[in-house]
Backbone as a chain_set.jsonl record, in Angstrom:
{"seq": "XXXXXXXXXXXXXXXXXXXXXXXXXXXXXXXXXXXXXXXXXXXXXXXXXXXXXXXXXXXXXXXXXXXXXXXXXXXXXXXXXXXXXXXXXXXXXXXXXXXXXXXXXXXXXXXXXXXXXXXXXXXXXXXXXXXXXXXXXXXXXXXXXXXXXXXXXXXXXXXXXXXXXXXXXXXXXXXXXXXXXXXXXXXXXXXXXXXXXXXXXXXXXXX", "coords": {"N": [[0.861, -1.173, 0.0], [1.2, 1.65, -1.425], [0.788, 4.444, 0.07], [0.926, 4.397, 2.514], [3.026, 2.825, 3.466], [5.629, 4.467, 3.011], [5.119, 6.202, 5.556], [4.922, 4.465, 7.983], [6.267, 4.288, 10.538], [6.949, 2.325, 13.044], [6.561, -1.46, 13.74], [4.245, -2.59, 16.286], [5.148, -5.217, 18.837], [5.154, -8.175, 20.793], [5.678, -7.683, 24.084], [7.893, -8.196, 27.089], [6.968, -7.079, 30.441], [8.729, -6.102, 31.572], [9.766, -4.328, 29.791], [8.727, -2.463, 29.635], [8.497, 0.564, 31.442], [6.553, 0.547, 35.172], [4.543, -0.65, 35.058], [3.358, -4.094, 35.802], [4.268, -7.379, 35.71], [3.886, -10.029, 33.624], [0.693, -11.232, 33.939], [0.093, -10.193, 36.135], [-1.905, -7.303, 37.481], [-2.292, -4.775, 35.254], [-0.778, -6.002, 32.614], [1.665, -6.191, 29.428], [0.685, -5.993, 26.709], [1.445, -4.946, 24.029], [3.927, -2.921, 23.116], [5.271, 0.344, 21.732], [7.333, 2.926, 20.459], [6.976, 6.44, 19.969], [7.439, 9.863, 17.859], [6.885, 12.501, 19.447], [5.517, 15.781, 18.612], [8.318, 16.351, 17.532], [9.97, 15.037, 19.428], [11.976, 12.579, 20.421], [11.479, 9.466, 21.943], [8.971, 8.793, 23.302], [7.073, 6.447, 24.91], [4.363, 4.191, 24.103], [2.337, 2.128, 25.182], [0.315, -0.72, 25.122], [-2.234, -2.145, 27.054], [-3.734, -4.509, 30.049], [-5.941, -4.046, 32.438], [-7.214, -3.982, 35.249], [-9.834, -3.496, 34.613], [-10.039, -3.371, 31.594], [-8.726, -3.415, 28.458], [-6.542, -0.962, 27.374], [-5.087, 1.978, 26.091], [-1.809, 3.562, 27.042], [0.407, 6.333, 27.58], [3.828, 7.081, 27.708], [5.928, 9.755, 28.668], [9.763, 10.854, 27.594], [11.027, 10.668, 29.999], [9.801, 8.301, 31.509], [7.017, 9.455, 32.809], [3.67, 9.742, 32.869], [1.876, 10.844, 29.993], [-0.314, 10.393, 28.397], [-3.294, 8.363, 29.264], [-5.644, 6.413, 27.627], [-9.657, 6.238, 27.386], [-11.125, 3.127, 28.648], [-10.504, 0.725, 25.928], [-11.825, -1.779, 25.049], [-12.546, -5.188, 26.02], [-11.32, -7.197, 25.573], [-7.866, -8.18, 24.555], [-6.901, -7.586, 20.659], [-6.723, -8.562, 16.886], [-5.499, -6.565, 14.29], [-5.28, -5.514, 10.785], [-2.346, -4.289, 8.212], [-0.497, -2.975, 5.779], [-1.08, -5.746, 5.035], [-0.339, -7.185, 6.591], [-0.646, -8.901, 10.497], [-1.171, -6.588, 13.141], [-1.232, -5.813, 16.45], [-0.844, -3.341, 17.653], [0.245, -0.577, 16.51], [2.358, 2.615, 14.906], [2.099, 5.11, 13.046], [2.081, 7.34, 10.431], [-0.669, 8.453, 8.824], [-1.759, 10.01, 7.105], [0.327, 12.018, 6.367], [0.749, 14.011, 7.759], [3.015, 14.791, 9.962], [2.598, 13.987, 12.044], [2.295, 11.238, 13.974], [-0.163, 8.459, 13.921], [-1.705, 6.701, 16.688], [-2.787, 3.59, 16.312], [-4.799, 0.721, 17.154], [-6.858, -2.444, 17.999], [-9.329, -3.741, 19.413], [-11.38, -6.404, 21.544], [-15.115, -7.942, 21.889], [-16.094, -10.411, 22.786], [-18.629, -12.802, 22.273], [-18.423, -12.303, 19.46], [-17.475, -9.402, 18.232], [-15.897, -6.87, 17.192], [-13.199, -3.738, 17.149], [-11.822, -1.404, 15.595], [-9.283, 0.862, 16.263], [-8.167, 4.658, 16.397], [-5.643, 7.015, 16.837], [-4.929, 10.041, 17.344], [-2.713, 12.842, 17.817], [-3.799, 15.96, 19.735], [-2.494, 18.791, 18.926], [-2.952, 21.35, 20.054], [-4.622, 20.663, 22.951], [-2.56, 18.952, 23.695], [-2.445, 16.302, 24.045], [-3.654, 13.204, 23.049], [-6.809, 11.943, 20.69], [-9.284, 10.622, 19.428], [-9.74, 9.745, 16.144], [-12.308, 10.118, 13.869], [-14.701, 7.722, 12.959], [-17.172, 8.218, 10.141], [-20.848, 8.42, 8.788], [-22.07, 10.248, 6.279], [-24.339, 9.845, 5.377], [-26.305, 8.644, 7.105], [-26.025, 10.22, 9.724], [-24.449, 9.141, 11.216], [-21.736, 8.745, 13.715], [-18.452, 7.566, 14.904], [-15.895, 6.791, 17.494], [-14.86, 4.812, 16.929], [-14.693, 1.924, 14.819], [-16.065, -0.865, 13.929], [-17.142, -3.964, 14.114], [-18.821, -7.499, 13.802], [-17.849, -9.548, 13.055], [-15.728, -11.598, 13.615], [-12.479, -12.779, 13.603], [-9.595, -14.46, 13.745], [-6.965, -13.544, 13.481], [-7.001, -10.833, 12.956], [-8.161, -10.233, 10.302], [-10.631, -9.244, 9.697], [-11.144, -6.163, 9.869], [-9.663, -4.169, 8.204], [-6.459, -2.178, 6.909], [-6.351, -0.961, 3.93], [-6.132, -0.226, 0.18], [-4.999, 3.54, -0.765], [-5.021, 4.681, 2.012], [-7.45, 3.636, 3.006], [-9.873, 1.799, 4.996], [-11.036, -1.406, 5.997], [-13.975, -3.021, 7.028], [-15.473, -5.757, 7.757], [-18.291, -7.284, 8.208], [-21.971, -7.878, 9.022], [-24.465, -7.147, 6.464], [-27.544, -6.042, 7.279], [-30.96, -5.974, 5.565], [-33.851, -3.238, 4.66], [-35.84, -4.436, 4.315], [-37.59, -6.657, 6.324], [-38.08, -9.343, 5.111], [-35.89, -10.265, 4.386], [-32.56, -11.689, 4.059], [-29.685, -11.097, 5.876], [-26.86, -9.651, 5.106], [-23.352, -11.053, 4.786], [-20.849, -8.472, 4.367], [-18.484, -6.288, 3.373], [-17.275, -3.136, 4.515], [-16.548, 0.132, 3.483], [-14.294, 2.676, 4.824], [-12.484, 5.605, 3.819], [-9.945, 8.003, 4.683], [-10.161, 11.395, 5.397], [-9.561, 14.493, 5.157], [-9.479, 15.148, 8.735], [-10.908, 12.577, 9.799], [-12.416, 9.608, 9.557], [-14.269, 8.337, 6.59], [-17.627, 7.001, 5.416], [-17.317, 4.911, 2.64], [-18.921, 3.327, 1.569], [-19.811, 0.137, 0.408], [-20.078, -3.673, 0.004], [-20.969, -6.681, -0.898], [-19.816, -9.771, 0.506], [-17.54, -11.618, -1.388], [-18.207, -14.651, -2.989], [-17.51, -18.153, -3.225], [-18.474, -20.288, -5.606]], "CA": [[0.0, 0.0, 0.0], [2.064, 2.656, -1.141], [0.442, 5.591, 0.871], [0.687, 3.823, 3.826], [4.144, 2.264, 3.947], [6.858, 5.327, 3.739], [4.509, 6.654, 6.331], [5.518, 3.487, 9.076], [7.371, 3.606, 11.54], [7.184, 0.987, 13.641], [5.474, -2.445, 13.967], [4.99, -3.271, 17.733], [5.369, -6.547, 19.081], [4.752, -8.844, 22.284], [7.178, -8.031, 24.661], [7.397, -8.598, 28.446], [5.942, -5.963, 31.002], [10.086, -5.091, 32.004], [10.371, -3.425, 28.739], [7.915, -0.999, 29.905], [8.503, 0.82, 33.019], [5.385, 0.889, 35.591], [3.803, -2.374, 34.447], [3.18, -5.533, 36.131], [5.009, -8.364, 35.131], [2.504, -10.529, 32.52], [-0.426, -12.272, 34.471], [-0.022, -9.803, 37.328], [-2.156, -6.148, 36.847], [-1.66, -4.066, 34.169], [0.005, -6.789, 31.484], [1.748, -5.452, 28.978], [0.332, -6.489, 25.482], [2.374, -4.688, 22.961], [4.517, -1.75, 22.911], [5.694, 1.099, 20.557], [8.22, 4.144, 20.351], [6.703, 7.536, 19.186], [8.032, 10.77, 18.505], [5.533, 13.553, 19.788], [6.65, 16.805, 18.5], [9.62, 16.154, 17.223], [10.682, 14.778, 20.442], [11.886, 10.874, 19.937], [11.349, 8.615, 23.378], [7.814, 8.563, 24.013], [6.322, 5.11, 24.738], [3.182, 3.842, 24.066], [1.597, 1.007, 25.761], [-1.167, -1.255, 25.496], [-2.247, -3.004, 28.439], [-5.353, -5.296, 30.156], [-5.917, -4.028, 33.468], [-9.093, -4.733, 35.525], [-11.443, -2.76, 33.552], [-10.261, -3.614, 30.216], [-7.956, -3.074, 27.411], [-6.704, 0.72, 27.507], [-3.708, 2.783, 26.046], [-1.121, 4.046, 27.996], [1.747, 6.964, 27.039], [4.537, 7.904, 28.93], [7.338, 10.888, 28.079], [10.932, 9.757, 27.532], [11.369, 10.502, 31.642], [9.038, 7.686, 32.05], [6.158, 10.102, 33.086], [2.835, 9.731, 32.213], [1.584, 11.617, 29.255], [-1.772, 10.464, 28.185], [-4.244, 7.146, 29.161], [-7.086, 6.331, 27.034], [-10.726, 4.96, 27.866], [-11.237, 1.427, 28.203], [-11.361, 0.428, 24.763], [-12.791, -3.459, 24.95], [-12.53, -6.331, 26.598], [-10.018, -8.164, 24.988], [-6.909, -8.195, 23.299], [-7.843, -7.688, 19.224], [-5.249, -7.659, 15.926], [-5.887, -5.825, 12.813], [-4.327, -5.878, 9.433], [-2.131, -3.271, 8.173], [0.061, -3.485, 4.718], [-0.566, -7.047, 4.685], [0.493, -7.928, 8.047], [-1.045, -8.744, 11.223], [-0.445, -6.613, 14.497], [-2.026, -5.551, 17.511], [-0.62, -1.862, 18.178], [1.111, 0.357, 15.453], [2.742, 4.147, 15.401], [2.006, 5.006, 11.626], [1.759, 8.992, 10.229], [-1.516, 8.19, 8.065], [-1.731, 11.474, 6.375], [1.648, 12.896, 6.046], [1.054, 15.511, 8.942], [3.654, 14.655, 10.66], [1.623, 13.999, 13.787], [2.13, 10.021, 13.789], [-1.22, 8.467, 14.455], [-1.554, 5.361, 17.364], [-3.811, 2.224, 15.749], [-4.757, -0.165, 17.732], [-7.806, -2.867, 18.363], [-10.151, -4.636, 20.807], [-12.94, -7.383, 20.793], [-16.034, -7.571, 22.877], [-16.31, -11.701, 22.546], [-17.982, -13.297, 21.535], [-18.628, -12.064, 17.943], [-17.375, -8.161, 18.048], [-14.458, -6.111, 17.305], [-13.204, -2.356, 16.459], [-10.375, -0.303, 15.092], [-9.275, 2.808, 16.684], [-7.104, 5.073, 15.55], [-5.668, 8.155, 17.978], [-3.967, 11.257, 16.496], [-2.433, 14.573, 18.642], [-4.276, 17.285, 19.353], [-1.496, 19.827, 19.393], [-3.262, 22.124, 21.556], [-4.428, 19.95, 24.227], [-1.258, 18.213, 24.193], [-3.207, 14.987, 24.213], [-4.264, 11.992, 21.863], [-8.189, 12.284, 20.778], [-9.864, 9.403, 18.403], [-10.111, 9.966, 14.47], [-13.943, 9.694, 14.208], [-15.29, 7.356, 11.759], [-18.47, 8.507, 10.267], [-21.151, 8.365, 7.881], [-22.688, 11.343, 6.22], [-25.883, 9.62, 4.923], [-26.875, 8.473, 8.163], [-25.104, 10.843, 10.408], [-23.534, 8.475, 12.287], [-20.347, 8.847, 13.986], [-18.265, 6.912, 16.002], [-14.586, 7.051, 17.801], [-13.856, 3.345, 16.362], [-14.645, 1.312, 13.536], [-16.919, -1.723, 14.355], [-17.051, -5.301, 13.313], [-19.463, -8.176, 14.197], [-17.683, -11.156, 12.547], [-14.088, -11.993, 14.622], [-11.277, -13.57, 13.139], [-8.648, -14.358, 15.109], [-5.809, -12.943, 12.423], [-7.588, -8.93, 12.328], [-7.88, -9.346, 8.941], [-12.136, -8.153, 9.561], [-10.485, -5.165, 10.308], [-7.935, -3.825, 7.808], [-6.123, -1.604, 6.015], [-6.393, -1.406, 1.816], [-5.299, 1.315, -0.535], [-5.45, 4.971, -0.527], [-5.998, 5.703, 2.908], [-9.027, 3.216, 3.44], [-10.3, 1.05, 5.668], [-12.217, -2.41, 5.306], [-14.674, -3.649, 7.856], [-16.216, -7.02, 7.659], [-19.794, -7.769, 8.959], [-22.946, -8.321, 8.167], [-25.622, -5.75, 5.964], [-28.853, -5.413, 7.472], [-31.83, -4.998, 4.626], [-34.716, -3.094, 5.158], [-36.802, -5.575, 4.533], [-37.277, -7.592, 6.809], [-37.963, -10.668, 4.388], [-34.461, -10.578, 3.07], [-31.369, -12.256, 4.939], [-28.565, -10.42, 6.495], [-26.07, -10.778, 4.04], [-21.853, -11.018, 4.919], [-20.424, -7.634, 3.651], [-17.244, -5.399, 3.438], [-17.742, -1.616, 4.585], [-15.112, 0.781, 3.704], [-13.845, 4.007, 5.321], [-11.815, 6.414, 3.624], [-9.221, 8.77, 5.517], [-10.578, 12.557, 4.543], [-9.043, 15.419, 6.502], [-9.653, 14.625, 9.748], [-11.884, 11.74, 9.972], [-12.654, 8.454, 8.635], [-15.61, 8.801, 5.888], [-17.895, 5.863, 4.65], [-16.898, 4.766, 1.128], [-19.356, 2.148, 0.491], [-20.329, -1.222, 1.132], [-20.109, -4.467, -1.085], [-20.998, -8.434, -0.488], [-18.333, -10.171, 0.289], [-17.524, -12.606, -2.939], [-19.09, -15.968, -2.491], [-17.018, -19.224, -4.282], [-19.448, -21.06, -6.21]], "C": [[0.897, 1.223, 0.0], [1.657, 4.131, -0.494], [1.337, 5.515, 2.074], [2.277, 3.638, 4.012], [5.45, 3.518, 3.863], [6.47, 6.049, 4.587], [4.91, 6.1, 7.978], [6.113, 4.051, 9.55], [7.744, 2.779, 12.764], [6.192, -0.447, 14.598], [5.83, -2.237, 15.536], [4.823, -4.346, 17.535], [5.044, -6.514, 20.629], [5.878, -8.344, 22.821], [7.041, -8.023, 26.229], [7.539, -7.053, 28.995], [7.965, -5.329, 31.267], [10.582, -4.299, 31.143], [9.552, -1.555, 28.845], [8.12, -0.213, 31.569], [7.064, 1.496, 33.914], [4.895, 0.205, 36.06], [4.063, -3.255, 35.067], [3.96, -6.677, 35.187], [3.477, -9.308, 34.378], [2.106, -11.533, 33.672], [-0.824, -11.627, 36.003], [-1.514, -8.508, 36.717], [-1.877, -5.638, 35.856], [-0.822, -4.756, 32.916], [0.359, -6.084, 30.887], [1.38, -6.432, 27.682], [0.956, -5.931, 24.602], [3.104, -3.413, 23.367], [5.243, -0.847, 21.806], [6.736, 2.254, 20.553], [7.406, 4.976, 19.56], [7.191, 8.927, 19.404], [6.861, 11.802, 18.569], [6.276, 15.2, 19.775], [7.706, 16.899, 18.667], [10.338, 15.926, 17.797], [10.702, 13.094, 20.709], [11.96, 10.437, 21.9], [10.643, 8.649, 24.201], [7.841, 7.26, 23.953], [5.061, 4.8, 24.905], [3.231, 2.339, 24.056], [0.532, 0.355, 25.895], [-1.282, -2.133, 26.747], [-3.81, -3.298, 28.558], [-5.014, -4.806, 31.659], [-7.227, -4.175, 33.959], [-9.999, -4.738, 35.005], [-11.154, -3.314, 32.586], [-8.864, -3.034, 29.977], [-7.774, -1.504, 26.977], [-4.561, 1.035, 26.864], [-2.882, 3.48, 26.894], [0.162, 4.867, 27.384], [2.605, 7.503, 27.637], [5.886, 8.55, 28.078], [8.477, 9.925, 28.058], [11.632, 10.224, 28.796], [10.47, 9.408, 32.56], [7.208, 8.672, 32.819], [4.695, 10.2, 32.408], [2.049, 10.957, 31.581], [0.009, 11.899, 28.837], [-2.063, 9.074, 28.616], [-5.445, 7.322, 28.628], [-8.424, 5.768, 27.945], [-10.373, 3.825, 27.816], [-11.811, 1.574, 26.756], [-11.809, -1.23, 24.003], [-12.485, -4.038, 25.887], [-11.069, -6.976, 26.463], [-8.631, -7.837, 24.133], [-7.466, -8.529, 21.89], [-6.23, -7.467, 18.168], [-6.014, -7.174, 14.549], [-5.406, -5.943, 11.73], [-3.804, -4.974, 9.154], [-1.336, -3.547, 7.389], [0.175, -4.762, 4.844], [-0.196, -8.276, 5.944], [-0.378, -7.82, 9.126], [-0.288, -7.999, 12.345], [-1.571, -6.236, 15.478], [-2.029, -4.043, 18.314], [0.344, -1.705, 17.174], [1.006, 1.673, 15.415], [2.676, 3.687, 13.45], [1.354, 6.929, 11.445], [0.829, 8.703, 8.575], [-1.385, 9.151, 6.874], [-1.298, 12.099, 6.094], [1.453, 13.892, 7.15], [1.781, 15.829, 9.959], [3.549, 14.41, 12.774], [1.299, 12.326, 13.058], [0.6, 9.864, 14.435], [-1.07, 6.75, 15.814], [-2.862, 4.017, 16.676], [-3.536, 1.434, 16.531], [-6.442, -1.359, 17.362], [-8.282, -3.649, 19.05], [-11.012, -5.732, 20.11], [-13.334, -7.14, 22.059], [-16.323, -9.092, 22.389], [-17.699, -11.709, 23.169], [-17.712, -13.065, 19.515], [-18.321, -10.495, 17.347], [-15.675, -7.832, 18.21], [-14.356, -4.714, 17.044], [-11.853, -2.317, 16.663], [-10.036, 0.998, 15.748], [-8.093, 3.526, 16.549], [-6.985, 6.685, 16.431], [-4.903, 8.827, 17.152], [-3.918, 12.675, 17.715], [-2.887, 15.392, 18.464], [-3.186, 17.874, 20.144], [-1.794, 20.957, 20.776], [-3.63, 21.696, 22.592], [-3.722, 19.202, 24.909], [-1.846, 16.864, 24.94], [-3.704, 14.04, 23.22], [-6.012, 12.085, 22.116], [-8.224, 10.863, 19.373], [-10.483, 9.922, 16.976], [-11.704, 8.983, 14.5], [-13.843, 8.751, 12.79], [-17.369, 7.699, 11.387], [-18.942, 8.553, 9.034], [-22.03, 9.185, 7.456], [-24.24, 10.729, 6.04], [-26.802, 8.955, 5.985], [-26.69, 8.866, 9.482], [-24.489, 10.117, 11.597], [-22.143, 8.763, 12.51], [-19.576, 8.473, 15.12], [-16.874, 6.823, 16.502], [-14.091, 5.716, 17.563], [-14.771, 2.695, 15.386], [-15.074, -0.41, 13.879], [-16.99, -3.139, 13.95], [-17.667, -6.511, 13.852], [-19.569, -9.764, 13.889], [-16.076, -11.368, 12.822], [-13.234, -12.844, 13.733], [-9.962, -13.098, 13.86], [-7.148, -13.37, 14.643], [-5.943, -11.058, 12.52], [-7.662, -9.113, 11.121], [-9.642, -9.135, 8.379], [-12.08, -7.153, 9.515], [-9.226, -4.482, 9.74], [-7.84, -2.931, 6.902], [-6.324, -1.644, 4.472], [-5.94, 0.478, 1.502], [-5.531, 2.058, -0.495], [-6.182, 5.471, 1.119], [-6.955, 4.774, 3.563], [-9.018, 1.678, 4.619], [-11.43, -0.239, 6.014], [-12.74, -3.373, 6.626], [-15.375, -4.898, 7.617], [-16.892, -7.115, 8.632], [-20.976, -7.808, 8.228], [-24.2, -7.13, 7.654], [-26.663, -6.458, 6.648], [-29.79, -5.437, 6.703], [-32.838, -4.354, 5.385], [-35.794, -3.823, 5.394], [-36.409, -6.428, 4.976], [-37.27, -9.116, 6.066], [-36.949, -11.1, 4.108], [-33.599, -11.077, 4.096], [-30.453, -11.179, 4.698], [-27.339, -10.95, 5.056], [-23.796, -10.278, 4.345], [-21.337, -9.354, 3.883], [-19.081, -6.896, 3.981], [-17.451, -4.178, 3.613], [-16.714, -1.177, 4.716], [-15.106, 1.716, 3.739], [-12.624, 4.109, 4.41], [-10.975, 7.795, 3.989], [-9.274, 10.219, 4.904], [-10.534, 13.354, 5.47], [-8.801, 15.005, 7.721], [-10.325, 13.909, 10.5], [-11.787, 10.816, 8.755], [-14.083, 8.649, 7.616], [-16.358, 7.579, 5.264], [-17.969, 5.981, 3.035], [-17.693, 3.749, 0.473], [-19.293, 0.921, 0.755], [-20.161, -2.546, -0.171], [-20.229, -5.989, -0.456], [-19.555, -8.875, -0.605], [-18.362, -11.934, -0.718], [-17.438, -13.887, -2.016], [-18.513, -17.021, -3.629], [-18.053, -20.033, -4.627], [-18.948, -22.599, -6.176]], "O": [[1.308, 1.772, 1.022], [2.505, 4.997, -0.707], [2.192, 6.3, 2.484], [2.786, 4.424, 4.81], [6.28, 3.426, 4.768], [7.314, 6.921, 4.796], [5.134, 6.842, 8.935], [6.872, 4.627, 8.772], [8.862, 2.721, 13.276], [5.492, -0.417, 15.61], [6.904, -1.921, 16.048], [4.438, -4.788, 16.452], [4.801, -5.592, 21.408], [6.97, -8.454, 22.263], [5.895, -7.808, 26.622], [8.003, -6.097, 28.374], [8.265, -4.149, 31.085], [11.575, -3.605, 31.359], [9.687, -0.391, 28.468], [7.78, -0.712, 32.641], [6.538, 2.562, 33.594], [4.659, 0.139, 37.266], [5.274, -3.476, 35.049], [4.093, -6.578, 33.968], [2.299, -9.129, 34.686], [2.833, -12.37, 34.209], [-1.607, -12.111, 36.819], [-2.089, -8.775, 35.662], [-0.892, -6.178, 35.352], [-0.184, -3.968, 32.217], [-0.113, -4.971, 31.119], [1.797, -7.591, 27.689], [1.257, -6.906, 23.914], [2.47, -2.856, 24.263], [5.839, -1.485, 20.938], [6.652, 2.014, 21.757], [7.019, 4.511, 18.488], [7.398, 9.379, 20.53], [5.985, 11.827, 17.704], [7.142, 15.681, 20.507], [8.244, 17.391, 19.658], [11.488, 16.215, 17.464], [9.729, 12.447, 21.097], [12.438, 11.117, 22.808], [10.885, 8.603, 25.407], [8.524, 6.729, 23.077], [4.556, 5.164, 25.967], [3.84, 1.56, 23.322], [-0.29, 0.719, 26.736], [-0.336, -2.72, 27.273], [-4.753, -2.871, 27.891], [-3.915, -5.109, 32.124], [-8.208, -4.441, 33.265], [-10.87, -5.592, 34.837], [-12.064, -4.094, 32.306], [-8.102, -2.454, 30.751], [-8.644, -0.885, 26.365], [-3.457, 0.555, 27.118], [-3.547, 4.173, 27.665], [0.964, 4.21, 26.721], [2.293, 8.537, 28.226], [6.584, 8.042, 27.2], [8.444, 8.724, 28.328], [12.862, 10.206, 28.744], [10.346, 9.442, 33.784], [6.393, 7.9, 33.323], [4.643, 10.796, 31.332], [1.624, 11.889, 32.264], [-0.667, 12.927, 28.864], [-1.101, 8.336, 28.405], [-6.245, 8.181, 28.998], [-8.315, 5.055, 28.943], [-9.462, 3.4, 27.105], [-12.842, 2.111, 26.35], [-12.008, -1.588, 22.843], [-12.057, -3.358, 26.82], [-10.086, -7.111, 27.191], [-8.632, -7.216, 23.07], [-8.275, -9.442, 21.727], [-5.22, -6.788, 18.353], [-7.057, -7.604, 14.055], [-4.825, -7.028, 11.766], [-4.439, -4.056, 9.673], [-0.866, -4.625, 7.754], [1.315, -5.227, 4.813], [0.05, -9.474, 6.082], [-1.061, -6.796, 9.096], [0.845, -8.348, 12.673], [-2.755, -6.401, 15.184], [-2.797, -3.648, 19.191], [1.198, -2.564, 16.952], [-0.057, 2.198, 15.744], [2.976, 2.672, 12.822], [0.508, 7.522, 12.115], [1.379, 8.72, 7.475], [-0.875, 8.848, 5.795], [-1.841, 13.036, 5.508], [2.394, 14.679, 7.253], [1.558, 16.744, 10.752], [4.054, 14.569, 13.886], [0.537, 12.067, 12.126], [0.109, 10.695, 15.199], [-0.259, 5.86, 15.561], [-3.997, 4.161, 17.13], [-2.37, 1.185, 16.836], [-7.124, -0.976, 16.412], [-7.49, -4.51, 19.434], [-11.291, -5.975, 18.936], [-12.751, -6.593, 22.995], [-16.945, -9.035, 21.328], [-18.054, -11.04, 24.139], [-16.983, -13.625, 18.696], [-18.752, -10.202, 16.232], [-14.739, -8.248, 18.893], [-15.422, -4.233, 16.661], [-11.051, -2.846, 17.433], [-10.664, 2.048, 15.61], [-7.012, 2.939, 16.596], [-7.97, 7.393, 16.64], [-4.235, 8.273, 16.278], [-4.856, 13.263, 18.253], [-2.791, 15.963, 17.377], [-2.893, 17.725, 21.33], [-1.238, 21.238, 21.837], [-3.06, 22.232, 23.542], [-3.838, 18.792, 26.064], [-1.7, 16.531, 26.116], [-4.393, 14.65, 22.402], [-6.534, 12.236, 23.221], [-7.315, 10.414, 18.674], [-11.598, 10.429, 16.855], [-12.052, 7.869, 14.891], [-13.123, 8.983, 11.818], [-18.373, 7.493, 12.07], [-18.166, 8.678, 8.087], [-23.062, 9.118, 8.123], [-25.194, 11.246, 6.62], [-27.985, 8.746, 5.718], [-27.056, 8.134, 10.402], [-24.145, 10.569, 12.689], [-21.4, 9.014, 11.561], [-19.866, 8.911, 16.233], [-16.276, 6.722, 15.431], [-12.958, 5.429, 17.951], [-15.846, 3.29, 15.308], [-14.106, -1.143, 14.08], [-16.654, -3.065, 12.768], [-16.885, -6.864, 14.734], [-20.38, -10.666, 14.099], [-15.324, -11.193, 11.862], [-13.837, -13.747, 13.153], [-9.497, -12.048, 14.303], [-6.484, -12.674, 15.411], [-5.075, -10.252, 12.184], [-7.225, -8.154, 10.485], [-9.988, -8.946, 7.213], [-13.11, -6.7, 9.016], [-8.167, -4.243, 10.321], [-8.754, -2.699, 6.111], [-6.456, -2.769, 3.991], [-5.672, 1.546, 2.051], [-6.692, 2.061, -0.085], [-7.17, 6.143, 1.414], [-7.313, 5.082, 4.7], [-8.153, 0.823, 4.802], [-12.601, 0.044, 6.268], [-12.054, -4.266, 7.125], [-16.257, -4.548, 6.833], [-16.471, -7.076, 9.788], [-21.028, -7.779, 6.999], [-24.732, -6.368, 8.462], [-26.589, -7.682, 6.536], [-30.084, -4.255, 6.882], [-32.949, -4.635, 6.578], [-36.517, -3.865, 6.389], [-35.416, -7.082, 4.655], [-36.483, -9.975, 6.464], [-36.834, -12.216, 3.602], [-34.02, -10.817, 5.223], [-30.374, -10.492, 3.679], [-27.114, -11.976, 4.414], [-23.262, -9.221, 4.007], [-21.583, -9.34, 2.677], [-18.693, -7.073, 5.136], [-18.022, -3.778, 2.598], [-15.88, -1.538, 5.546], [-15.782, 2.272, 2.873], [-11.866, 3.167, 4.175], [-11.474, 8.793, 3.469], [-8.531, 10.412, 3.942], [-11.192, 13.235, 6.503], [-7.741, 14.391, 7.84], [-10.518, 14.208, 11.678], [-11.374, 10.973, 7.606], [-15.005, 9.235, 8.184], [-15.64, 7.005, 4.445], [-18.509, 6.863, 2.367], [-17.499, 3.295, -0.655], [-18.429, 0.662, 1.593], [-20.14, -2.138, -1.332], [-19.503, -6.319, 0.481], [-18.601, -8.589, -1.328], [-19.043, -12.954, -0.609], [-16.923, -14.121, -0.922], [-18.889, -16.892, -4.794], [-18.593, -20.559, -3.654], [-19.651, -23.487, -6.659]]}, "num_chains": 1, "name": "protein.A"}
């Protein structure tokens, strides 16, 4: 995805809670589920942290004095992975848009059959991470993550594709009620500052 990839900078990975300073050792409080390096105004040796602590699955950012910077809501239940050029991960630092304001991606599940995407970006002036809305003009919906009602264990219900966009897997709805639910693909498109719906399509059926 060439938008996307000279944009990277860096997959996270599993790594144990001593890489993070704060954190519980894994199986105690606070686990640490992935971790990342970001630079936050042009200042390299932030860390960002995902973690499961009582409540739930929540972000965590601390300065490069160890000091905490920002924590998110609980955002699920569970540990969740996503897709992203191709690849599965579970937390990624990635500058979507060129604005030099890397964005944080991450995702959750709500087992047994739910998931979402969420995607954090700096607000400069509050000197804080806020959630890239996804939303849809024709039904004014709008929501701080990106939804999904059919799980796979890989993220790849949940993934990246070209230009920017974003491809949800779950199931359409008709209005009529006579008709069956039918498996579909819903895709967001990255437009200023927000995700935008791009459109919907069955998902192809092998004969």
């Amino acid at each position: 995805m060439k938008n996307l990839k000279p944009a990277l900078l860096i997959l996270a990975v599993l790594a144990s809670a001593t890489l993070f300073a704060g954190l519980g050792v894994p199986g105690e409080l606070n686990p640490l589920l992935a971790s990342a390096n970001i630079a936050i105004n042009a200042v390299e040796g932030y860390t960002v942290a995902k973690v499961k602590d009582s409540e739930g699955v929540r972000i965590r950012v601390r300065d490069p004095q160890g000091k905490e910077f920002w924590v998110s809501d609980v955002l699920g239940d569970q540990e969740k992975k996503f897709f992203f050029n191709g690849q599965s991960s579970n937390l990624l630092i990635a500058d979507l848009n060129a604005d030099q304001k890397p964005e944080i991606i991450t995702a959750v599940s709500y087992p047994p059959h739910n998931g979402s995407l969420h995607v954090f970006t700096l607000d400069k002036e509050q000197q804080h991470f806020v959630p890239i809305q996804f939303s849809n003009p024709k039904t004014s919906d709008s929501n701080a993550f990106l939804a999904s009602d059919m799980l796979q264990e890989d993220g790849q219900e949940l993934a990246f594709v070209d230009n920017n966009r974003v491809r949800a897997l779950g199931m359409l709805y008709p209005e009529d009620e006579g008709n069956e639910a039918v498996a579909s693909f819903f895709f967001y498109k990255l437009s200023g500052d927000s995700f935008t719906f791009d459109g919907s399509e069955p998902v192809p059926v092998d004969n």
